[in-house]
PDB file of N, CA, C and O in Angstrom:
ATOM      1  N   UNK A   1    -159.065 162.385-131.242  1.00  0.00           N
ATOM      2  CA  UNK A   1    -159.135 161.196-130.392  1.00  0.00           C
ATOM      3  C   UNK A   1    -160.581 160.769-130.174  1.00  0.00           C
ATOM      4  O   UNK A   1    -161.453 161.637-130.165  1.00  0.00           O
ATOM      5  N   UNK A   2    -160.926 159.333-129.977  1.00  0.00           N
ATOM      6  CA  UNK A   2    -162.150 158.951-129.685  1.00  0.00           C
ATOM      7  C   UNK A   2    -162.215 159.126-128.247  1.00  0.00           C
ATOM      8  O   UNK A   2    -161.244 159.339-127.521  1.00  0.00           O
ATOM      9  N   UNK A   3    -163.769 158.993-127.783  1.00  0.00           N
ATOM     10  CA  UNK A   3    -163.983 158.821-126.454  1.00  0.00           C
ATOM     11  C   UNK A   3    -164.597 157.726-125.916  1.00  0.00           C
ATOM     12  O   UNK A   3    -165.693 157.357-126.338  1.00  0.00           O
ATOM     13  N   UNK A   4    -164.068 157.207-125.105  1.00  0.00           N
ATOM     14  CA  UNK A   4    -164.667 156.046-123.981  1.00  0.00           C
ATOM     15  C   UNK A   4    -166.075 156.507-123.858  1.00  0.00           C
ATOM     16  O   UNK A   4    -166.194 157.722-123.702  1.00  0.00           O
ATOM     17  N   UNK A   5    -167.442 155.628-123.903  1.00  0.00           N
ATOM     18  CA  UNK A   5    -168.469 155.967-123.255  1.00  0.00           C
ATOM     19  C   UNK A   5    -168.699 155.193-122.052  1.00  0.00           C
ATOM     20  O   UNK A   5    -168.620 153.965-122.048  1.00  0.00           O
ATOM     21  N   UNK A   6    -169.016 155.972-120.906  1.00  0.00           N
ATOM     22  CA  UNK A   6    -168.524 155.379-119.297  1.00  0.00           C
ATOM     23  C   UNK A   6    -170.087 154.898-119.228  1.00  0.00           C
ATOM     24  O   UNK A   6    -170.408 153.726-119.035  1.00  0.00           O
ATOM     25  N   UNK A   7    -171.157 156.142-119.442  1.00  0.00           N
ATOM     26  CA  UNK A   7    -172.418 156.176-118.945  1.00  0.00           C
ATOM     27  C   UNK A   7    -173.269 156.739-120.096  1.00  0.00           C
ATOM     28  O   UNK A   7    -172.944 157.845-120.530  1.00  0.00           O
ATOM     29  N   UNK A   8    -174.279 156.128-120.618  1.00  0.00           N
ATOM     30  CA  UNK A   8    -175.101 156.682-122.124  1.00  0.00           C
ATOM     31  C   UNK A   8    -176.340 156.806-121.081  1.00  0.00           C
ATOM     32  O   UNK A   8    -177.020 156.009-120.434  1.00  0.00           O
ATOM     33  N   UNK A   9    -176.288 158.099-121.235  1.00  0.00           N
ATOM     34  CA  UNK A   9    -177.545 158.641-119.792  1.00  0.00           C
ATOM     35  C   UNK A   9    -178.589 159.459-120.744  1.00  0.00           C
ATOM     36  O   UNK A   9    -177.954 160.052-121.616  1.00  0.00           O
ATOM     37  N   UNK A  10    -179.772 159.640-120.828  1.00  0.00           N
ATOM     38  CA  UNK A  10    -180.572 161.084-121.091  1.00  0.00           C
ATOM     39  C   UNK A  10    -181.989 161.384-119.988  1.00  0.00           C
ATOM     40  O   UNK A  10    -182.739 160.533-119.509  1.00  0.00           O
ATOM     41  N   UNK A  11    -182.026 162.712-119.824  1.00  0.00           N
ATOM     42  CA  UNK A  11    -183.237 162.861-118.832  1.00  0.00           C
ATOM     43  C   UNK A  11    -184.429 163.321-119.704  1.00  0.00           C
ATOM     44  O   UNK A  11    -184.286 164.400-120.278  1.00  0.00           O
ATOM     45  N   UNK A  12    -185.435 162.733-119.855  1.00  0.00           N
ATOM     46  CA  UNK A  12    -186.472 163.581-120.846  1.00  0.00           C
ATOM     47  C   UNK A  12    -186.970 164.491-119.827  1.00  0.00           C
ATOM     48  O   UNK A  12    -187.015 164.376-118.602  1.00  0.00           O
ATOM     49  N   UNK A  13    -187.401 165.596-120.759  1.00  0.00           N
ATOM     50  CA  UNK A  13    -187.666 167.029-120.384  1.00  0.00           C
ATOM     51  C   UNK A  13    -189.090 167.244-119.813  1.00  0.00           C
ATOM     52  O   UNK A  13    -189.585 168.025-119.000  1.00  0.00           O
ATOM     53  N   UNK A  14    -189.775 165.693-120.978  1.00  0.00           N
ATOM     54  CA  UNK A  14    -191.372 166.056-120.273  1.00  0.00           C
ATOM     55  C   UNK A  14    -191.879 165.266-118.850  1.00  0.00           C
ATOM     56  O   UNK A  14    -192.395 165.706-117.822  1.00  0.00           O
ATOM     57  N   UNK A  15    -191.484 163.875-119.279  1.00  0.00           N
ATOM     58  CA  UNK A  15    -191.608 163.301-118.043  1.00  0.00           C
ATOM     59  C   UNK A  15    -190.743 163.716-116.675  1.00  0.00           C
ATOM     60  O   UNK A  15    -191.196 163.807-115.534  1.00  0.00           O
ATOM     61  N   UNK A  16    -189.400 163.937-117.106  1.00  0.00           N
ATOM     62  CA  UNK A  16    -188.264 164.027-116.041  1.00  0.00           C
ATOM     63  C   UNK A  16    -187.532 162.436-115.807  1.00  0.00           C
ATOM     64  O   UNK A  16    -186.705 162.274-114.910  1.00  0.00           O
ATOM     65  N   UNK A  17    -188.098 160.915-117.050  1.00  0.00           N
ATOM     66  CA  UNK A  17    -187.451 159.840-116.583  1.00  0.00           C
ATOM     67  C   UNK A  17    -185.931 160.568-116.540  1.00  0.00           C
ATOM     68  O   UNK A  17    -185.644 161.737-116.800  1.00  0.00           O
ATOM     69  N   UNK A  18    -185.172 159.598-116.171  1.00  0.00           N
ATOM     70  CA  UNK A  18    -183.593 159.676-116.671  1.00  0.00           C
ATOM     71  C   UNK A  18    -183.832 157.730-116.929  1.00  0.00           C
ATOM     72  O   UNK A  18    -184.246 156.881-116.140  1.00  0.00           O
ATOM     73  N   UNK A  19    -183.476 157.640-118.010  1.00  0.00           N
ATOM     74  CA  UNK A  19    -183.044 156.148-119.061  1.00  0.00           C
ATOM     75  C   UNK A  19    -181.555 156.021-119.398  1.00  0.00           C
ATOM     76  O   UNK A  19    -181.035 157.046-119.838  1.00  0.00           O
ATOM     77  N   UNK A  20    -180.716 154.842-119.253  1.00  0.00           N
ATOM     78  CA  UNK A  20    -179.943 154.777-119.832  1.00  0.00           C
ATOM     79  C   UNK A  20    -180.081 153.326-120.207  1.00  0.00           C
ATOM     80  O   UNK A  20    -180.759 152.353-119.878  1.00  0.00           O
ATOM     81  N   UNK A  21    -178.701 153.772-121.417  1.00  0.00           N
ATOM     82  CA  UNK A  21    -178.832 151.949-121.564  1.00  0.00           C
ATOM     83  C   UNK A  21    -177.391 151.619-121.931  1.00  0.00           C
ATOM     84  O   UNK A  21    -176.478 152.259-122.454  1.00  0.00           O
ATOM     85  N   UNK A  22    -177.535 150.316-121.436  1.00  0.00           N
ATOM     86  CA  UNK A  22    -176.501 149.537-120.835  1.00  0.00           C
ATOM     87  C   UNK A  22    -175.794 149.181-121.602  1.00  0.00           C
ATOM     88  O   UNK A  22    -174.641 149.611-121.634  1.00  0.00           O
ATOM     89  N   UNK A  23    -176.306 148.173-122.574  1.00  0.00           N
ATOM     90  CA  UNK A  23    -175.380 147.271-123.464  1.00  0.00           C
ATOM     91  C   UNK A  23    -176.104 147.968-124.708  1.00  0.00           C
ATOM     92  O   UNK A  23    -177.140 148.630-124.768  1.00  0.00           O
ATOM     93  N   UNK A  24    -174.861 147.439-126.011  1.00  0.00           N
ATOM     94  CA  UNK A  24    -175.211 147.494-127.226  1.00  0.00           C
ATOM     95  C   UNK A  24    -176.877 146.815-127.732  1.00  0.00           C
ATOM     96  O   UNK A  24    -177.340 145.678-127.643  1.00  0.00           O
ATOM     97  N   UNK A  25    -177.382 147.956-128.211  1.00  0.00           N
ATOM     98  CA  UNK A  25    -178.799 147.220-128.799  1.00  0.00           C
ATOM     99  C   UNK A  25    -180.171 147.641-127.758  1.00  0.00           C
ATOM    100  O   UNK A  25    -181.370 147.718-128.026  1.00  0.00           O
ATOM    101  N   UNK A  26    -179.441 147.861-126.514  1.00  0.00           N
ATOM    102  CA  UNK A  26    -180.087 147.919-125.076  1.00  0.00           C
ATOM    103  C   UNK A  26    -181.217 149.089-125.488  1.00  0.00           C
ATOM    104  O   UNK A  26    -181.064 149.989-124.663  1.00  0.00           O
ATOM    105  N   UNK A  27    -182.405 149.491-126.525  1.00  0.00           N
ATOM    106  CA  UNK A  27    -183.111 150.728-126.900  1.00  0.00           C
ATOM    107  C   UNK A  27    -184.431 151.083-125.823  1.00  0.00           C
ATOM    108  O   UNK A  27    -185.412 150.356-125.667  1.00  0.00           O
ATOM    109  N   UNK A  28    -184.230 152.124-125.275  1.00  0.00           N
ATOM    110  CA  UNK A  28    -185.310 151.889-124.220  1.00  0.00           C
ATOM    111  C   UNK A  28    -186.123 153.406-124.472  1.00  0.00           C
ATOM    112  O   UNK A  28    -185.599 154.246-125.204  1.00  0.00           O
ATOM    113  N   UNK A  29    -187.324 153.645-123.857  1.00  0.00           N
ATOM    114  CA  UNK A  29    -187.934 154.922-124.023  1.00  0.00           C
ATOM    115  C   UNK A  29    -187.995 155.413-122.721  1.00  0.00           C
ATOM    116  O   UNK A  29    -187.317 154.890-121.837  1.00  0.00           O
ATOM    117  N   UNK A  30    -188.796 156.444-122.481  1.00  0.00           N
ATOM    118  CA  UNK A  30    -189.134 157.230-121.336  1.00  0.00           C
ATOM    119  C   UNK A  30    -190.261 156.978-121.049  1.00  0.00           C
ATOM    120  O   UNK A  30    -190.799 156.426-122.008  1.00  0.00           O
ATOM    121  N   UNK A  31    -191.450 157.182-119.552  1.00  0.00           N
ATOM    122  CA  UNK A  31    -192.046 156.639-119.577  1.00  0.00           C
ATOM    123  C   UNK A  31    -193.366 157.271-120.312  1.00  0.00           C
ATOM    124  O   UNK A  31    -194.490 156.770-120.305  1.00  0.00           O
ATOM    125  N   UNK A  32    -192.983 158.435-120.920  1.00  0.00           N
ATOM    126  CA  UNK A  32    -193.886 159.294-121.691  1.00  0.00           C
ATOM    127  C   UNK A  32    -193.901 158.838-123.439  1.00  0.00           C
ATOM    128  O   UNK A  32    -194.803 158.960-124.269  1.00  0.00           O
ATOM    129  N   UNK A  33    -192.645 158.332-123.555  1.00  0.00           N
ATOM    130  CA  UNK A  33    -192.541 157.835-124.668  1.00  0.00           C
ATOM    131  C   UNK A  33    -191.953 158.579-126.071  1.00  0.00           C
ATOM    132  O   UNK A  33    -191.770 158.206-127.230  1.00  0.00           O
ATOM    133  N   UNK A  34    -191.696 160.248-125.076  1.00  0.00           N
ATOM    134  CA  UNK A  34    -191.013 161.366-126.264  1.00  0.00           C
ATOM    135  C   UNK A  34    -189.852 161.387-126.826  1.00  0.00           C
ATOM    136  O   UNK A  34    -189.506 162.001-127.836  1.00  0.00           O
ATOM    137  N   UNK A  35    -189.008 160.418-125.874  1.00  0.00           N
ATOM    138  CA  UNK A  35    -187.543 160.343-125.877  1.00  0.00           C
ATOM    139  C   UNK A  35    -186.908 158.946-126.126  1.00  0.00           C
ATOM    140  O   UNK A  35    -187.243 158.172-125.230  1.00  0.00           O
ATOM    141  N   UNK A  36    -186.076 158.361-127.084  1.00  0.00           N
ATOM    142  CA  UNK A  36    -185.193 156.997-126.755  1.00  0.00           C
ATOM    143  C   UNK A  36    -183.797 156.747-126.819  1.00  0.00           C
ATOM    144  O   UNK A  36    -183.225 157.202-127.809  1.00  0.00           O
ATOM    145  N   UNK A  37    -183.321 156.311-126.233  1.00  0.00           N
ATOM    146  CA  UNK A  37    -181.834 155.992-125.892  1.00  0.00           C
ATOM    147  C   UNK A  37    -181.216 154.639-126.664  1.00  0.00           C
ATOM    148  O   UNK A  37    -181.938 153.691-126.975  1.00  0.00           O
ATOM    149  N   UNK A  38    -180.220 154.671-126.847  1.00  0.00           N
ATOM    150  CA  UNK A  38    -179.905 153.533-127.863  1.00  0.00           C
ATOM    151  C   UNK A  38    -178.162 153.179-127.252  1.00  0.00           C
ATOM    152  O   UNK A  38    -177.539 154.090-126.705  1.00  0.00           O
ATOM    153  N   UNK A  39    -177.550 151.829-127.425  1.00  0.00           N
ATOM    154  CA  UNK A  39    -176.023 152.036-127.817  1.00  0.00           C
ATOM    155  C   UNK A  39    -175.085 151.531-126.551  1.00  0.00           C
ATOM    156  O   UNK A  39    -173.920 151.174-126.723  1.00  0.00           O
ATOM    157  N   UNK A  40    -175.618 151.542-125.485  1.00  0.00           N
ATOM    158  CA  UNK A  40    -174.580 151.559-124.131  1.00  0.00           C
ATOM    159  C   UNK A  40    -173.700 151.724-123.961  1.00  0.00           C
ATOM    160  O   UNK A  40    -173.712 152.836-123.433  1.00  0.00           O
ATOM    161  N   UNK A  41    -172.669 151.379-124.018  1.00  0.00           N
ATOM    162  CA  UNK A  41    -170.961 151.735-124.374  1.00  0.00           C
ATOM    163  C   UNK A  41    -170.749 152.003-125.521  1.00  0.00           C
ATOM    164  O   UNK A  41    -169.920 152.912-125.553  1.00  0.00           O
ATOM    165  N   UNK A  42    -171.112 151.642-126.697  1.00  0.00           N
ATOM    166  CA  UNK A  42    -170.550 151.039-127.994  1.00  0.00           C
ATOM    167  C   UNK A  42    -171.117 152.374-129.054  1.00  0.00           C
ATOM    168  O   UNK A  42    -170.769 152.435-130.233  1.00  0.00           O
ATOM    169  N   UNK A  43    -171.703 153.025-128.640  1.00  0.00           N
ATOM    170  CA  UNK A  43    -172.261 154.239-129.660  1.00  0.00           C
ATOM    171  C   UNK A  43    -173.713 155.145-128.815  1.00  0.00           C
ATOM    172  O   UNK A  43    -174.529 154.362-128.329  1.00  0.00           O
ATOM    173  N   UNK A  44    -174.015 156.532-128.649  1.00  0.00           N
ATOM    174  CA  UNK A  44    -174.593 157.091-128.284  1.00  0.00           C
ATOM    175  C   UNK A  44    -176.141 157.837-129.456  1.00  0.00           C
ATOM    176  O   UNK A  44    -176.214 158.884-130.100  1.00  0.00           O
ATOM    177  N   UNK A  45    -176.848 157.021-129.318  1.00  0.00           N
ATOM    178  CA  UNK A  45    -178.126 157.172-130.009  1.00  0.00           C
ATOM    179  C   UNK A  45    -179.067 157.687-129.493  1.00  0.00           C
ATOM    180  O   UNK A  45    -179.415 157.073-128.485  1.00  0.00           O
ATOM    181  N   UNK A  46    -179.835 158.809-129.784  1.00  0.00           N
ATOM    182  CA  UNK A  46    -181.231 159.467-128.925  1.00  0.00           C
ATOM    183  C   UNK A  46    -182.017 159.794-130.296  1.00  0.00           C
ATOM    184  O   UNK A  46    -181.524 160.265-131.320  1.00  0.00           O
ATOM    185  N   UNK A  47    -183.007 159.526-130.127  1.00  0.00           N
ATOM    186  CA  UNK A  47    -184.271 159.465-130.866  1.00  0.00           C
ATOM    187  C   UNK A  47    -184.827 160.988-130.757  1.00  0.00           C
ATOM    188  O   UNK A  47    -184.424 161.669-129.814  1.00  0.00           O
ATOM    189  N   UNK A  48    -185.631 161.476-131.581  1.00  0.00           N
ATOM    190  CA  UNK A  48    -186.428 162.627-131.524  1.00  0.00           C
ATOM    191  C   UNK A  48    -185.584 164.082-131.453  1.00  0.00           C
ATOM    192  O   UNK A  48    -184.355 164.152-131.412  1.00  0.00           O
ATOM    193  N   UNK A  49    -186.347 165.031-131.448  1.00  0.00           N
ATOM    194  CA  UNK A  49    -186.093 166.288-131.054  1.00  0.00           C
ATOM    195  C   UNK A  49    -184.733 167.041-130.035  1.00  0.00           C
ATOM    196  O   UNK A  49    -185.049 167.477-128.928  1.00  0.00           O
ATOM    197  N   UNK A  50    -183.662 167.117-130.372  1.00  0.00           N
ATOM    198  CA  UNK A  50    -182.684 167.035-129.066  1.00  0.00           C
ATOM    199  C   UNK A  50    -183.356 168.464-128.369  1.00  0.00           C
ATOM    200  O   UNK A  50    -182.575 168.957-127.555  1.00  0.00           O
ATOM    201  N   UNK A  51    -184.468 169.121-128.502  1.00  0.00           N
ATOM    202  CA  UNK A  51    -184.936 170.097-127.109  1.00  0.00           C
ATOM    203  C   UNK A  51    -185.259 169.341-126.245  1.00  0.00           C
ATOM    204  O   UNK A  51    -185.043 169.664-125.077  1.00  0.00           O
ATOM    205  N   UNK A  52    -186.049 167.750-126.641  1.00  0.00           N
ATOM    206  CA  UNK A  52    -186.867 166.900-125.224  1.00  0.00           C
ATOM    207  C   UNK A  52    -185.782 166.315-124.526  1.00  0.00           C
ATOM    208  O   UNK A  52    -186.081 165.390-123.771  1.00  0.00           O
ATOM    209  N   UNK A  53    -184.799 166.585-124.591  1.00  0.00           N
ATOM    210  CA  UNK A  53    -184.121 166.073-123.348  1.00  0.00           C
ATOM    211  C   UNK A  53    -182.921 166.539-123.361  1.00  0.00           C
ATOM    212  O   UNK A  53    -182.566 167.392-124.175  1.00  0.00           O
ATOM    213  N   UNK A  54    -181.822 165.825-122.079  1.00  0.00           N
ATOM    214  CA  UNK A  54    -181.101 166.782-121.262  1.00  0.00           C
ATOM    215  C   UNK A  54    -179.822 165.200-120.981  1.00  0.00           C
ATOM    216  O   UNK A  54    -180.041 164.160-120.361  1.00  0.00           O
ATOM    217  N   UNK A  55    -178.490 165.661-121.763  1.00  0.00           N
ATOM    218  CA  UNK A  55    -177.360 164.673-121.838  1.00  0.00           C
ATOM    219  C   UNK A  55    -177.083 164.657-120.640  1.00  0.00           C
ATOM    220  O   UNK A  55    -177.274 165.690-119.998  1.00  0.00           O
ATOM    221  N   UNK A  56    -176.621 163.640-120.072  1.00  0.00           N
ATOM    222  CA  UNK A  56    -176.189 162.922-118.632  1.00  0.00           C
ATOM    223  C   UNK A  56    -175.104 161.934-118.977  1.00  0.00           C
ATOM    224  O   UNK A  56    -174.517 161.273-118.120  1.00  0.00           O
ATOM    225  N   UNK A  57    -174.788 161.839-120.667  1.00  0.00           N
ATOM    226  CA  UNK A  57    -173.750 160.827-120.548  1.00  0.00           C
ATOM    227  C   UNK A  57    -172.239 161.130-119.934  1.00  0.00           C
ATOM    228  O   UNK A  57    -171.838 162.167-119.406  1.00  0.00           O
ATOM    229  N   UNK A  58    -171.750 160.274-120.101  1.00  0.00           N
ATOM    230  CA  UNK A  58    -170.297 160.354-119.320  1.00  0.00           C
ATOM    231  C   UNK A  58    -169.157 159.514-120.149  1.00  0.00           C
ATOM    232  O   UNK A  58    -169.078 158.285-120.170  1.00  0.00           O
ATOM    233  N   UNK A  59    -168.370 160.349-120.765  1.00  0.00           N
ATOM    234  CA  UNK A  59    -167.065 159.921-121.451  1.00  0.00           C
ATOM    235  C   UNK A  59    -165.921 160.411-121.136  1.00  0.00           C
ATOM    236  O   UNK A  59    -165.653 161.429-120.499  1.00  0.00           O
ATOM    237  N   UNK A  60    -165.081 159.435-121.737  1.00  0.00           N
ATOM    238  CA  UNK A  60    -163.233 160.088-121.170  1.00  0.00           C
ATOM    239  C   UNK A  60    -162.816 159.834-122.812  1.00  0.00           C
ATOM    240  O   UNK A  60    -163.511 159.332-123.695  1.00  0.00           O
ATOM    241  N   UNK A  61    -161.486 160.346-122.886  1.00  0.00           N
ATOM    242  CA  UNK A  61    -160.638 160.262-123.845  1.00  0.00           C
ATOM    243  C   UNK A  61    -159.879 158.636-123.931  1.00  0.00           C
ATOM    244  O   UNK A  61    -159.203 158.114-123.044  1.00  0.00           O
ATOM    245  N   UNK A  62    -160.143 158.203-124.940  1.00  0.00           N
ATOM    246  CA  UNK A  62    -159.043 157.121-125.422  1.00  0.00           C
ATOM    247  C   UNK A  62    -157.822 157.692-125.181  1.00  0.00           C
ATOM    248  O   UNK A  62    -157.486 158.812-125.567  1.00  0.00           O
ATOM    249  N   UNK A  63    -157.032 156.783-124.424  1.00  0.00           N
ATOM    250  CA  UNK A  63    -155.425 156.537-124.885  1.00  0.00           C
ATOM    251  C   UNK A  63    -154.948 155.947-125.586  1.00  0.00           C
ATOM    252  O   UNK A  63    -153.722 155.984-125.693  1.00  0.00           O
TER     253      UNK A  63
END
């Protein structure tokens, strides 16, 4: 089954931002610049190294 994305969240590890993004396309960084977020609902994208940061997203199961 696919999953609903509720919340496309990440916390980078160096700064401590937490970024998310909203809408499709929505690509934003941290304010350190180690980490980027991509996708809002529509697909879950993170840039770089997955040690620099820390998932916060939030999904459910399709019915």
């Amino acid at each position: 089954m696919d999953k609903k994305i509720i919340k496309n969240c990440i916390r980078c590890k160096h700064c401590g931002d937490v970024i998310e993004s909203e809408t499709t396309h929505d690509f934003k960084f941290c304010s350190c610049g180690k980490v980027a977020i991509d996708g809002g609902h529509s697909y879950l994208k993170r840039s770089d190294n997955p040690n620099d940061w820390e998932e916060l997203s939030e999904t459910v199961e399709n019915s």
